[in-house]
C-alpha positions in Angstrom: -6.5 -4.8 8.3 -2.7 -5.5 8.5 0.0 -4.3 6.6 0.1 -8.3 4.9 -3.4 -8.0 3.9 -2.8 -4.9 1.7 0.2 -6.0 0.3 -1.4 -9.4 -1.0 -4.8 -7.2 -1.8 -1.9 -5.2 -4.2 -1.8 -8.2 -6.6 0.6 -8.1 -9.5 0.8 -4.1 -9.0 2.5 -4.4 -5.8 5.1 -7.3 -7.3 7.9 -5.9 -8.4 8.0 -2.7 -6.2 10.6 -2.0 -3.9 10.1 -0.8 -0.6 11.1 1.2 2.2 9.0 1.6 5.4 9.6 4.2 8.5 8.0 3.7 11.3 7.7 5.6 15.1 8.6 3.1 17.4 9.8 -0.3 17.8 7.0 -2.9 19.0 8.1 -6.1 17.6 11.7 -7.6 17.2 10.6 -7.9 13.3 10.6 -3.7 13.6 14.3 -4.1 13.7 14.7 -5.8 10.3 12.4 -3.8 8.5 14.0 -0.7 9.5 17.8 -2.4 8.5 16.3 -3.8 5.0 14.5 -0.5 4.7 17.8 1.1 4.4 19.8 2.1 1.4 17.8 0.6 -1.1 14.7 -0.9 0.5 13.7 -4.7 0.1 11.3 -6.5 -2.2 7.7 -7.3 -1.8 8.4 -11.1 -1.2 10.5 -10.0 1.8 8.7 -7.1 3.2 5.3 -9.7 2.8 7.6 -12.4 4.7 8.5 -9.7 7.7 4.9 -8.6 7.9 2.9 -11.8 9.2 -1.1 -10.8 10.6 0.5 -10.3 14.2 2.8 -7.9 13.8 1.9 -4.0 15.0 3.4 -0.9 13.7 2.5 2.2 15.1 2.2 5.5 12.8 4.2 3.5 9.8 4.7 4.1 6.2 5.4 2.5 3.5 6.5 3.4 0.1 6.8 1.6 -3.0 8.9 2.4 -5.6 9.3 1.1 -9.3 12.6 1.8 -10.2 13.4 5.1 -8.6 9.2 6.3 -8.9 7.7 6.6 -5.6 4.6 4.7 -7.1 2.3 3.9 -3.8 2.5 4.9 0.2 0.6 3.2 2.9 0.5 5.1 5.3 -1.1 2.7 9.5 -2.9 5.1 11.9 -3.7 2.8 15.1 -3.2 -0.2 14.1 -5.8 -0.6 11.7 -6.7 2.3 9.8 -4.6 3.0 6.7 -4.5 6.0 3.8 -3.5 4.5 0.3 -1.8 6.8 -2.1 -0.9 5.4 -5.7 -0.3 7.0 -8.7 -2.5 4.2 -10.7 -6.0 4.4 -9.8 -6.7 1.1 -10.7 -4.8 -0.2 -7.5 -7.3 2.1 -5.4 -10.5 1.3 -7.4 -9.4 -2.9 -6.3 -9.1 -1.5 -3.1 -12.3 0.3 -2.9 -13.6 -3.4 -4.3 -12.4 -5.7 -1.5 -13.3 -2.7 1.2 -16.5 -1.4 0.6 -15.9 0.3 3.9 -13.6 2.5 2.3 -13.4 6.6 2.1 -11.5 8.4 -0.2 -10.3 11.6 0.9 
């Protein structure tokens, strides 16, 4: 599962958040331009769902969401492919747990 998958799987809750992401080491050019928009005061979800096509890889990356200045969600990648969501609305997890049966909460 890619970083675009959950953001789209986010749905109107992930909209209007702004985000910031951190991330261990640069992989992909893209890596660059998420780490300058993630400065200062982040970048939408439009954008960061533009920089985050299927192929791109982030190793050991996070990334928070914020609704004004609430940290409201953090994904945080292990591997590649395994992710831990944290959101303050458990709605957004229980639509999670609904498109990923596979799912474990913790």
């Amino acid at each position: 599962m890619t970083l675009a998958e959950l953001l789209v799987r986010l749905g109107s809750f992930g909209l209007d958040l702004t985000w910031r992401i951190e991330f261990d080491e640069i992989v992909d050019p893209r890596c660059v331009e998420l780490k300058r928009r993630s400065a200062d005061t982040g970048m939408d979800t439009l954008t960061l769902l533009s920089l985050t096509t299927p192929f791109l890889q982030l190793i050991d990356a996070e990334a928070q969401g914020f609704a004004g200045d609430e940290l409201v969600l953090v994904l945080t990648e292990f591997d590649s492919s395994s992710w831990d969501v944290r959101a303050v609305d458990e709605r957004v997890l229980s639509e999670l747990r609904h498109h990923y049966p596979g799912a474990e909460d913790l």
